[in-house]
N, C-alpha and C positions, 0 to 999 in steps of 0.2 A: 748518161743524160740526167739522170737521177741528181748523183752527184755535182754536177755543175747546178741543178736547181739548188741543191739545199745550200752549196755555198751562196749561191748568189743571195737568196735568202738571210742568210748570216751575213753578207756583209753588208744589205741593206740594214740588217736591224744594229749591226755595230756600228754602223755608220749612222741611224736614228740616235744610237743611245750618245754616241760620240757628240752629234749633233745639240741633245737634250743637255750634256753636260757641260756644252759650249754656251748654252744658255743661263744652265744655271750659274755658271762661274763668272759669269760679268756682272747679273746679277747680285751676286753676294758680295763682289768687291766692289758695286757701286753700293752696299750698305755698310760694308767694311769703313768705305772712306767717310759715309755720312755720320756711323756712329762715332767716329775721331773726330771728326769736326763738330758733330754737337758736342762732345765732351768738351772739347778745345773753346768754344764758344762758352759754356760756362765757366771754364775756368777763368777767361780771359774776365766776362763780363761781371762774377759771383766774387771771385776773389782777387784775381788779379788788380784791375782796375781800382779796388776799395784797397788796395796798399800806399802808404804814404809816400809818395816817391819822392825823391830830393836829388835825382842826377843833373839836372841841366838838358837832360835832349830826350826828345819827346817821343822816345818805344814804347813810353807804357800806352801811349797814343797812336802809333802807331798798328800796337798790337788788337785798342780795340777798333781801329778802320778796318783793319785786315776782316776783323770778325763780324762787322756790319758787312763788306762787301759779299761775304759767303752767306746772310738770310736768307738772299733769292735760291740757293742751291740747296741745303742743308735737306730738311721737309716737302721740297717740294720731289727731288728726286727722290727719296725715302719712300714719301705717298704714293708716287709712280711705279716703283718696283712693289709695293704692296698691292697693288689696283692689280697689278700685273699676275702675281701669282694669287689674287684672290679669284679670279676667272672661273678653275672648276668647280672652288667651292661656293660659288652664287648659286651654283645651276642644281646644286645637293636641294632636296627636301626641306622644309623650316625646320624641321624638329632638326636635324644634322648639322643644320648651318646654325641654329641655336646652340647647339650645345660644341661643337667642334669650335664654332669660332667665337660670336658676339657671349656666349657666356663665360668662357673662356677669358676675352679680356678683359668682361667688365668685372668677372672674378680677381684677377690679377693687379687689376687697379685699383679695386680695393684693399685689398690684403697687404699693397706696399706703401697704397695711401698713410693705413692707418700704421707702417713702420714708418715712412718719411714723418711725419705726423709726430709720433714719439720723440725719433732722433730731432729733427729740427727744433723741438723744444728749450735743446740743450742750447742749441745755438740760434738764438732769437735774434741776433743781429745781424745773421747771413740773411744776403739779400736774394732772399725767393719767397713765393705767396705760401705762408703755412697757418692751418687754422689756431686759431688762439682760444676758439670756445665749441661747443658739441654744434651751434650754429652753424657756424665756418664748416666744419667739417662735412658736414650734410648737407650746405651746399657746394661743396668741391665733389662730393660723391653725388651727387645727381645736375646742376645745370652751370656751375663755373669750374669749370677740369682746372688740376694744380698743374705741376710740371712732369705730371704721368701722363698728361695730356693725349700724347700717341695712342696708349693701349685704349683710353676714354672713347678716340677718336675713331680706333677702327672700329670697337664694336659697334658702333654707332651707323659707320660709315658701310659697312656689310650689310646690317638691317634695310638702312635707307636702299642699298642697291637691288638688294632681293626687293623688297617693295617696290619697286618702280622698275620691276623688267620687262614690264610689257609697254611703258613709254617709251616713244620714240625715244636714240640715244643721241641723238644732235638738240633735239630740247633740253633733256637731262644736261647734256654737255652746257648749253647756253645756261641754263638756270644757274648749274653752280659757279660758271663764268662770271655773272651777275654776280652772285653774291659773292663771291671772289672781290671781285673790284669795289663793291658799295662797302666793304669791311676791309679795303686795304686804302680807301679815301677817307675813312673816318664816320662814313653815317653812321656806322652801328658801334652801340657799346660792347666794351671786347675787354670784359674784367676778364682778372688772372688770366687761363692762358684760350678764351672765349676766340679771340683773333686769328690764331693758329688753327682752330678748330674750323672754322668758319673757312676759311682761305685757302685751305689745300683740300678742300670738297672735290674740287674739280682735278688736283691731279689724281687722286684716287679711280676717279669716274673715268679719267681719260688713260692710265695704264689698263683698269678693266676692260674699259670698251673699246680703245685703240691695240690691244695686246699684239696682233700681227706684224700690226704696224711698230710698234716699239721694238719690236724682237727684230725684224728683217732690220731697222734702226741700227741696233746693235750690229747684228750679225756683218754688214757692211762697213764698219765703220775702217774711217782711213785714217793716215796720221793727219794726209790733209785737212780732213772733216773737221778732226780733232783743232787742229790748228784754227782752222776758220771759224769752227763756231766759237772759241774761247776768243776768239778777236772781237764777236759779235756780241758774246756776254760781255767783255768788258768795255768794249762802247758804248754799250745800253748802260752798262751801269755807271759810267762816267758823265755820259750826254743826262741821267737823269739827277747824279748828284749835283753837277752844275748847274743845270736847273732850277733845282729843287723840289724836284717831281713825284716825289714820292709817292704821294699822297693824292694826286694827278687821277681822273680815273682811268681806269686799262695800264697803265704806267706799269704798276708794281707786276702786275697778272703777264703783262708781254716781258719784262724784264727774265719773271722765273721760268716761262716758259724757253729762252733762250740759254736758261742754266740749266733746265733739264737737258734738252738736247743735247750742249756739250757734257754736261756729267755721264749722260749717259754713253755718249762715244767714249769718253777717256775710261771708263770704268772697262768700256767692252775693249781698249787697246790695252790696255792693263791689264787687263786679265790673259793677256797673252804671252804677257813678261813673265815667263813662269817662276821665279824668286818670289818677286814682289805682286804679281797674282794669286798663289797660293796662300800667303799671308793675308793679304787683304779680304780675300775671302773665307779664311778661315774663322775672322774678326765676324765677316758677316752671315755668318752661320751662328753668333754665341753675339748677336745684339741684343738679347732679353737679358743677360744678367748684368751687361756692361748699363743696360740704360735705367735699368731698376737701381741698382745698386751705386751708382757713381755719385747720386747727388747728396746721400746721407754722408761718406766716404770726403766729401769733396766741403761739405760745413763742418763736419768734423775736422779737416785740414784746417779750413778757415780759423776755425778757434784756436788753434796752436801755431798755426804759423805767420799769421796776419800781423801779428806783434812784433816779433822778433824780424820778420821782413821790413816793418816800417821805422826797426829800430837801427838797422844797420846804417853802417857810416854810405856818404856819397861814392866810396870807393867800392864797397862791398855790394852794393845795389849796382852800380855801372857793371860791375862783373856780370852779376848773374840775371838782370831783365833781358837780355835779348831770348835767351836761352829756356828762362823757366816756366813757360807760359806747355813749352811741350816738354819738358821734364815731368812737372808736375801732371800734365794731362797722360803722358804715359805711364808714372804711377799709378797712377788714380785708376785708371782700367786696369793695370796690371794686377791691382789688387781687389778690383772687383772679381777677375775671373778668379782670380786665389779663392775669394770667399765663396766663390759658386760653386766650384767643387771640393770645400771645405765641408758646406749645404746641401751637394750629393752625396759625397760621402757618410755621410750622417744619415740621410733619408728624407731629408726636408724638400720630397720633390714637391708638396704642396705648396711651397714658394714660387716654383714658374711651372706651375700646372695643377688645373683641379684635383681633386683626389679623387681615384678613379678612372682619369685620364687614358692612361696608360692600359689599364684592364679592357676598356670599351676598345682602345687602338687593336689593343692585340685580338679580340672579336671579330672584328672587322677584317684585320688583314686575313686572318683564319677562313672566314666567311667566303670572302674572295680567291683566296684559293682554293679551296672547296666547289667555288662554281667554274 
């Protein structure tokens, strides 16, 4: 009898850990596929696009529709899956959730600010917001985020949420509803990257305080779902480009909210393809050095190859525009991880982590073993 308990024990907890693992893994390959697509989005938008093209048929057009259609998906399911695994760390003590998380990135936003900051120097005519004087930079480091924006956003966004956990969370939800839609209609000014910051307040809020619901979300998902809701995102976004809705209020806010829900089913069907699941999720386990390191890596590109690109003959550019927009984006990451563990190797964990980091972790997990 004994025996039959303790297995039955062990295969509830392999079946929890199995289960924990099932969640993790949809998770990471729904960041897997967002940090390709925000990389693919700058390329297309940053350098792509600013190439001279002289074919006759409109891919380079093409490719930047494609990357307007993906805005509502990119960040807002990004924000979702961070809301989502930010959960136990809201509930930590300030001083923990100070230092484990909000100091942590507004550490790390700085420290690449001021290398974006340098390297873009080089290259003043790639098109991204970079400071030009100790001005600029002071205000990109406290109230206009560059294009680290993310790391800006969550410390920010963890603060806000320990602060207000004793409000109701369907106010919390409408407030940043609200400001959602009055910043995707245009009332508010949304220098550098102010807009982004503003607008996924609310998926943040709604992976933290919906977490059950997103997870069983996942957990169920079907090919059908999958099918249906990518039918629903792309009629939304069809019915609003014909429009011209943009800018509409609630418009943008219901649009991404129908991009979350399919990204998030495709991510959780994907992650079942075990090939192209474990890749993708491998990707979204190493997003901190793909999304620090891709935009320096990526003006650098710009300045050597934006010339010799615009100078090829019509034959030579018809070749290679359909293709180069994900050549060069896999690059571009392929060599940011090279550099990261070029930067581990060396010891520069103080690039994607405080210094000391790692000494407080190992404390901690010490601590709790102990108890």
């Amino acid at each position: 009898m004994t025996t039959v308990r303790v297995d039955r024990e062990n295969a509830r907890t392999a079946s929890g850990a199995g289960a924990t693992r099932q969640r993790a893994q949809w998770a990471d390959v729904a960041k897997g596929v967002c940090i390709i697509l925000v990389v693919l989005w700058h390329v297309i938008v940053k350098h792509y696009l600013q190439i001279s093209w002289h074919i006759g048929v409109p891919v380079p057009s093409a490719w930047g529709t494609l990357g307007e259609q993906l805005l509502p998906l990119r960040m807002p399911v990004f924000f979702t899956i961070s809301g989502v695994f930010a959960a136990n760390a809201v509930k930590r003590p300030w001083r923990v959730l100070v230092r484990s998380r909000i100091a942590k990135f507004l550490y790390l936003y700085a420290v690449w600010l001021l290398i974006h900051t340098a390297v873009l120097a080089v290259v003043p005519d790639f098109l991204t917001d970079h400071a030009d004087s100790v001005l600029d930079l002071v205000e990109q480091l406290t109230i206009t985020p560059s294009n680290l924006w993310y790391l800006y956003a969550l410390a920010l966004y963890f603060a806000f949420a320990k602060a207000v956990r004793r409000v109701p969370r369907p106010v919390m939800l409408a407030a940043a509803a609200a400001l959602s839609v009055i910043t995707a209609a245009g009332v508010l000014a949304t220098p550098g990257d102010r807009g982004g910051f503003y607008q996924n307040l609310v998926f943040f809020l709604g992976g933290l305080y919906l977490k059950p619901y997103v997870e069983r979300w996942a957990a169920t998902a079907t090919n059908r779902r999958m099918v249906l809701t990518f039918v629903v995102y792309a009629a939304a976004l069809t019915a609003m480009a014909a429009a011209g809705a943009q800018h509409w209020a609630g418009v943008w806010l219901a649009v991404s909210v129908t991009a979350v829900a399919f990204g998030i089913t495709a991510a959780a069907r994907l992650s079942r393809w075990r090939a192209v699941g474990d890749a993708l999720a491998g990707l979204g386990r190493r997003t901190l050095p793909i999304y620090v390191i891709h935009m320096p890596l990526l003006a650098l590109s710009h300045r050597f190859l934006v010339g010799p690109m615009s100078g090829l003959g019509a034959d030579g550019q018809a070749f290679v525009a359909a293709g180069y927009p994900i050549v060069l984006t896999a690059v571009v990451m392929s060599l940011s991880l090279a550099i990261h563990r070029g930067l581990m190797a060396i010891h520069a964990t103080w690039l994607f982590e405080p210094p000391g980091a790692r000494r407080r972790q190992a404390a901690l997990t010490a601590g709790s073993d102990l108890r």
